[in-house]
C-alpha positions in Angstrom: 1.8 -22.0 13.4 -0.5 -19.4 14.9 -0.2 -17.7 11.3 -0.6 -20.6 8.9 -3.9 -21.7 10.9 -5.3 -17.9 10.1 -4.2 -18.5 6.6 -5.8 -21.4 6.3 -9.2 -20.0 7.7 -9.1 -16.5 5.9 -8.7 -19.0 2.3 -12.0 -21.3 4.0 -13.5 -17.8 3.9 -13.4 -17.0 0.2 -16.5 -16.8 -2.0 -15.2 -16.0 -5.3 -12.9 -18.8 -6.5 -11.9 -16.5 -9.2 -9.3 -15.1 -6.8 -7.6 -18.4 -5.5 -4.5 -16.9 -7.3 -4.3 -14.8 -3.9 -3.5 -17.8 -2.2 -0.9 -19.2 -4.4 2.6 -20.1 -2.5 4.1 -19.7 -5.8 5.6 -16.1 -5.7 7.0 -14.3 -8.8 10.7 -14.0 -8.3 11.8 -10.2 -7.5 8.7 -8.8 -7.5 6.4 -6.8 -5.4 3.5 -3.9 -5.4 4.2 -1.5 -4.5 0.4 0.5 -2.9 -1.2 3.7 -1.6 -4.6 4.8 -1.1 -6.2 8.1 -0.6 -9.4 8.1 1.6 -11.9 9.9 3.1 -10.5 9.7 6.7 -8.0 7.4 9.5 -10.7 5.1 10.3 -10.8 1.7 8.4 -13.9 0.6 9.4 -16.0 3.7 8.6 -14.0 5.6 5.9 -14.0 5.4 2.2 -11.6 4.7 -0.7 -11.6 7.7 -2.8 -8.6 6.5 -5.0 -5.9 3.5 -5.3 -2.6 3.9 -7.0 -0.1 1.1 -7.2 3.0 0.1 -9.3 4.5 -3.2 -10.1 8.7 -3.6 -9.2 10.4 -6.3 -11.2 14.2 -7.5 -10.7 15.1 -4.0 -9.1 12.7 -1.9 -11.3 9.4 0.1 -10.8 7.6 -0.7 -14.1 5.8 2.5 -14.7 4.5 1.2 -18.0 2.4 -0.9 -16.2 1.0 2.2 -13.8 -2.8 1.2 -11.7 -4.9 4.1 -11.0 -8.5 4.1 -9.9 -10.9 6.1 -8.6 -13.6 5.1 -6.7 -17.3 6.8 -6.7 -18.1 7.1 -2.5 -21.5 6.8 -1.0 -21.2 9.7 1.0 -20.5 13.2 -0.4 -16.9 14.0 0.1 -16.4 16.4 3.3 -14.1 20.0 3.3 -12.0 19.1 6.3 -11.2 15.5 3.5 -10.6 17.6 0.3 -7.9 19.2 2.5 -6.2 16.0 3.4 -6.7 14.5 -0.2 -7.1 16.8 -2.6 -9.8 14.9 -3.7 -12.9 16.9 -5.2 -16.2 16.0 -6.1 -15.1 16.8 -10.0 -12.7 14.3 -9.9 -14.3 11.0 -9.2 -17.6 12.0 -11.2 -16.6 9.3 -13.3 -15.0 6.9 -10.4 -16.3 3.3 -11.0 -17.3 1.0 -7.6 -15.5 -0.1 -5.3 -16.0 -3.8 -6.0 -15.1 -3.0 -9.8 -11.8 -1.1 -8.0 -11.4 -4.0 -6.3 -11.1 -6.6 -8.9 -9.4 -4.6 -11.0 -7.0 -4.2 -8.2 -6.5 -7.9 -7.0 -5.8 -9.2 -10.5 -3.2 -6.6 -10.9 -1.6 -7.5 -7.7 -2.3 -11.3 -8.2 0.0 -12.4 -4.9 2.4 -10.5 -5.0 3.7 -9.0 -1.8 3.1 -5.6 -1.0 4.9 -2.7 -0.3 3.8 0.7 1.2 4.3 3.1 3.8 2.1 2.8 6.8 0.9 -0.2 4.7 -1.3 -1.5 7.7 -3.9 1.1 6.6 -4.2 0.6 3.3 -3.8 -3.4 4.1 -7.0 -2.7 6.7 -8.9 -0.5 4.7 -8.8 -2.9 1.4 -9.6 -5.9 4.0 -12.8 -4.1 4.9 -14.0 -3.9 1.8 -12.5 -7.2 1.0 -14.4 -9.1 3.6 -18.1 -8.0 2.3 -17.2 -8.0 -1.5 -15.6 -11.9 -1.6 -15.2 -12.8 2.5 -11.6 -12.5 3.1 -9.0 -10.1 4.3 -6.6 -9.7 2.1 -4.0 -12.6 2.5 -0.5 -10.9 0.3 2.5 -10.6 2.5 2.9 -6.8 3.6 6.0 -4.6 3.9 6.5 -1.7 5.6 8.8 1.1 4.3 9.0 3.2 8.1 10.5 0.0 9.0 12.6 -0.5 6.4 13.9 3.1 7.1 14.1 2.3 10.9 16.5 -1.0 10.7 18.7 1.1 8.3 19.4 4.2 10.1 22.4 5.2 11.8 21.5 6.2 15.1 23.9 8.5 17.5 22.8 7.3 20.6 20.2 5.3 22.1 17.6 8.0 22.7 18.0 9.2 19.2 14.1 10.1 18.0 13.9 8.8 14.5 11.8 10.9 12.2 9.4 8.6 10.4 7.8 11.3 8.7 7.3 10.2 4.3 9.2 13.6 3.4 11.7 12.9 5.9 12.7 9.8 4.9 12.8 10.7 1.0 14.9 13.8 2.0 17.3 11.2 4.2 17.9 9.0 1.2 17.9 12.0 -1.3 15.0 10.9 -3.7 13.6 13.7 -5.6 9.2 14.8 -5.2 6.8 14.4 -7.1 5.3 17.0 -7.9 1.4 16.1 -7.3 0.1 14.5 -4.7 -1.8 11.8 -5.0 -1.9 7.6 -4.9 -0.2 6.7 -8.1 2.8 9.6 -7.6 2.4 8.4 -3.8 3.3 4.5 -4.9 5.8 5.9 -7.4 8.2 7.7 -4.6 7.7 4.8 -2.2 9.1 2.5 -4.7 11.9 4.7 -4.9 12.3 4.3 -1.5 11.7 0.2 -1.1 14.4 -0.2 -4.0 17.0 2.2 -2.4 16.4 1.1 1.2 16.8 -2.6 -0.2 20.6 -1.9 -1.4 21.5 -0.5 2.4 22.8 -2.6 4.6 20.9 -3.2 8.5 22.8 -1.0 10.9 24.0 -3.7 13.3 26.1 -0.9 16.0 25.6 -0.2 19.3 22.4 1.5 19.2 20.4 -0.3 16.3 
């Protein structure tokens, strides 16, 4: 109830009826986007988007074909201590467009589909941010979190068992091969390796789920 009453006022929040697809309770069958981001820093609020990478999954399949990847110009110059974390430099979004021009291009390649990402909250929060000054809302697509996913599915020995939630952990655990580069398209490609083999694997149900 809570939920649909939130709905309801994030959509009385919109300013650019363009989007009203984002709303839409019409979902395409089996399919989802699959997101990452790179960014300046952790913090929502204050950081930047450097870059967004995303790929479309349809009936059980990561349409590579169909590939986003955008870079995004930043306000601010680009620190050391974030080229290390990113591998972002200066070089490479010489030619990034704005964030609002990232961000259309993104929604309409999304439309409303759900979305799927690891430690998706971030990117969700970070997108919303932007979001909220460029058209008013937060964005309003269903999210789906792979460290979940993962979580729910593993066979734990005991009831203390730590789970490693780490993103190379979990690729390792389901034997999915790296990519070599890092960044947020080949970041969205591996995690929808990971959605569609964690969606074939049954919730572990024993003693100690």
């Amino acid at each position: 109830m809570i939920a649909k009453i939130l709905e309801k006022l994030n959509h009385s929040k919109l300013q650019d009826k363009r989007f009203e697809f984002l709303f839409d309770k019409q979902m395409p069958d089996d399919e989802y986007i699959v997101l990452d981001t790179e960014t300046t820093g952790l913090d929502p609020k204050k950081d930047e988007i450097l870059s967004i990478g995303a790929v479309k999954i349809k009936d059980g399949k990561i349409i590579t074909s169909e590939a986003f990847e955008i870079f995004v110009k930043p306000t601010f110059k680009i620190s050391e201590q974030s080229i290390k974390i990113h591998h972002i430099r200066p070089i490479d979004i010489e030619n990034g467009v704005s964030v609002n021009e990232a961000l259309e291009k993104l929604l309409f390649f999304i439309q409303n589909r759900p979305i799927v990402g690891y430690y998706i909250s971030f990117d969700m929060a970070i997108l919303s941010t932007y979001l909220k000054k460029y058209i008013g809302i937060n964005l309003p697509n269903e999210s789906i979190e792979l460290s979940s996913m993962y979580y729910k599915r593993h066979r734990k020995k005991s009831a203390h068992e730590f789970v490693d939630l780490k993103f190379d952990t979990i690729m390792e655990s389901l034997d999915l091969p790296r990519l070599g580069k890092h960044d947020a398209l080949n970041d969205a490609i591996m995690s929808a390796m990971m959605f569609l083999k964690l969606q074939k694997m049954p919730l572990y149900k024993g003693a100690f789920g």
